[in-house]
N, C-alpha and C positions, 0 to 999 in steps of 0.2 A: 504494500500500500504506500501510498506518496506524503511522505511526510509524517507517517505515526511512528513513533516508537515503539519498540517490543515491548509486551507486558510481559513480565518474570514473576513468575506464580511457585511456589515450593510445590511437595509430594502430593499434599492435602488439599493443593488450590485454591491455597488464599497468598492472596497478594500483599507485599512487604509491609504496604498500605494500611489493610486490614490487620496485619501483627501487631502493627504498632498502635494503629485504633484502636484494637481490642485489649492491649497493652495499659492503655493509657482510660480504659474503662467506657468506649462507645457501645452503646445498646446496638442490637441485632439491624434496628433501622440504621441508624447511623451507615455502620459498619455496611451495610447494602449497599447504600447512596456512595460514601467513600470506593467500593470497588467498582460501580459504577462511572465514577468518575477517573478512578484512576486510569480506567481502562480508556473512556472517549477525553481526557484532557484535553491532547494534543488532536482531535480531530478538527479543528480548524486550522491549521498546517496544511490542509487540503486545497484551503485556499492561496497559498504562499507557492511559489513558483521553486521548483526541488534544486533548478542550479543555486539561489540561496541558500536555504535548508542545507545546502551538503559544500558550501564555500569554504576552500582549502584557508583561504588567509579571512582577516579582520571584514568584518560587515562594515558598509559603509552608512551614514546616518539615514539614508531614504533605504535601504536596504534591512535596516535594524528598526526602524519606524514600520514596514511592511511586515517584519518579524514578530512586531509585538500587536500587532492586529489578530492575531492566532486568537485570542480567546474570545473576543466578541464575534469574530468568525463563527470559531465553536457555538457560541451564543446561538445567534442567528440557525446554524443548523440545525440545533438544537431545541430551537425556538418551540417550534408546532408540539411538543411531545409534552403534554402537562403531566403526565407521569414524573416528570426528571428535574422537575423544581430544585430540587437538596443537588442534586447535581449537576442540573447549570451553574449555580452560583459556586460550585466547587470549581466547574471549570474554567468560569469569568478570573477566579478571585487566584488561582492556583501562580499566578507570577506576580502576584501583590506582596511587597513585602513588609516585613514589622514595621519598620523608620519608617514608613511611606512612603520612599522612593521606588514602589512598584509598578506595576501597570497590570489593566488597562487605569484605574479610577486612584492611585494613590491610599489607597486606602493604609489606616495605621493598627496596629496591634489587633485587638478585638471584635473590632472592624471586620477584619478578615473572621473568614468561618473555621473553625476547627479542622474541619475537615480537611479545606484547603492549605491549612498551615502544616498540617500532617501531608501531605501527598505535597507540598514544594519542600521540604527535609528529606523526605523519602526519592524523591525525582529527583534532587537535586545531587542527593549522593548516588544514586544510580547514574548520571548524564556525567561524572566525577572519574565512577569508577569502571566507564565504558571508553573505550579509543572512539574517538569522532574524527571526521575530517579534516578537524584547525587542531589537533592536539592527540595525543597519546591519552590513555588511563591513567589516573594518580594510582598511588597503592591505598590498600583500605585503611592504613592509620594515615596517609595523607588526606586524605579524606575528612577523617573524622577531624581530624584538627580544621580543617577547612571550615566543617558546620561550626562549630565550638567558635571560631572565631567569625563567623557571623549571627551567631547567637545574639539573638538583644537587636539587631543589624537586619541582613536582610528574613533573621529567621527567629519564630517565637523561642527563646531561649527553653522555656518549659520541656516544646517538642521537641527539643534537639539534647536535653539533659536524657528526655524519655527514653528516648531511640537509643542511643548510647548506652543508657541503663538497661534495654531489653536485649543487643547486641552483647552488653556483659552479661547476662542472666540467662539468655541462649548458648552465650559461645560460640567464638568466632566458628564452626561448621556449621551453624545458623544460615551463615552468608552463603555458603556451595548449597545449602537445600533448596536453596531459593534461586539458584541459579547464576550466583556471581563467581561463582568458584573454576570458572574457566580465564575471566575477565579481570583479576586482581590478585593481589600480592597480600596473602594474609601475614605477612613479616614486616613488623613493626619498623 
């Protein structure tokens, strides 16, 4: 498909999403909505033209402004389906960050929905610890230092303490059942 990312689901078929919602104490709806979302976020990428999407070097500002249209995109496709309420606004809000320096709306802290604060932690250390076109894989403690220091910044500190606390409480072969375990370096 043009523009979505892979969803990485463990043995059981919940998505790293739902671990950590479910971690962090989201009820059965929540927890729906959350994989719901995590799975159509990136579907207004659909809209974004793929030699972008896959640009070897630095987006340029009309280039990275086309970039960040993806979720009112998503919106918009998403629109007609009143079923997916909890999860449009996961997928509007999923590149909003804490400071407010997000997009599409700026939005700060609380603002954003849970759910969304938990699936940009989560997406965001997957999109980390994945090789892309403009860059290699961090290793998985580069990584983790990466959230931790935009804790408070571009990410709810709470959710990014969580994650980290459920990643120690798993155990790093947490990360291979899930699927990263071809894609990163569990050596600190």
């Amino acid at each position: 498909m043009i523009g979505i990312q892979r969803v990485t689901q463990n043995e059981s078929g919940f998505l790293p999403q739902n671990l950590l919602g479910k971690f962090i104490g989201l009820d059965y709806r929540e927890l729906e909505i959350l994989e719901h979302a995590a799975i159509l976020h990136d579907i207004g990428k659909i809209g974004i033209d793929s030699n972008i999407l896959n640009k070897e070097g630095k987006l340029t500002v009309s280039e990275f402004s086309l970039v960040k249209a993806h979720p009112l995109i998503g919106e918009e496709i998403l629109g007609p389906v009143d079923t997916l309420e909890g999860v449009k606004t996961t997928v509007i809000q999923h590149h909003e960050r804490y400071d407010g320096r997000g997009y599409p709306y700026g939005l700060t802290g609380e603002e954003i929905s849970l759910k969304a604060r938990i699936l940009s932690v989560v997406d965001t250390f997957d999109a980390m610890v994945t090789d892309r076109p403009y860059r290699r894989a961090l290793s998985y403690s580069k990584a983790l230092d990466e959230l931790k220091k935009g804790a408070g910044k571009q990410f709810d500190p709470f959710v990014v303490e969580s994650f980290i606390e459920m990643l120690n409480h798993k155990g790093q072969g947490f990360l291979i059942d899930v699927g990263y375990g071809l894609s990163i370096s569990l050596q600190n």
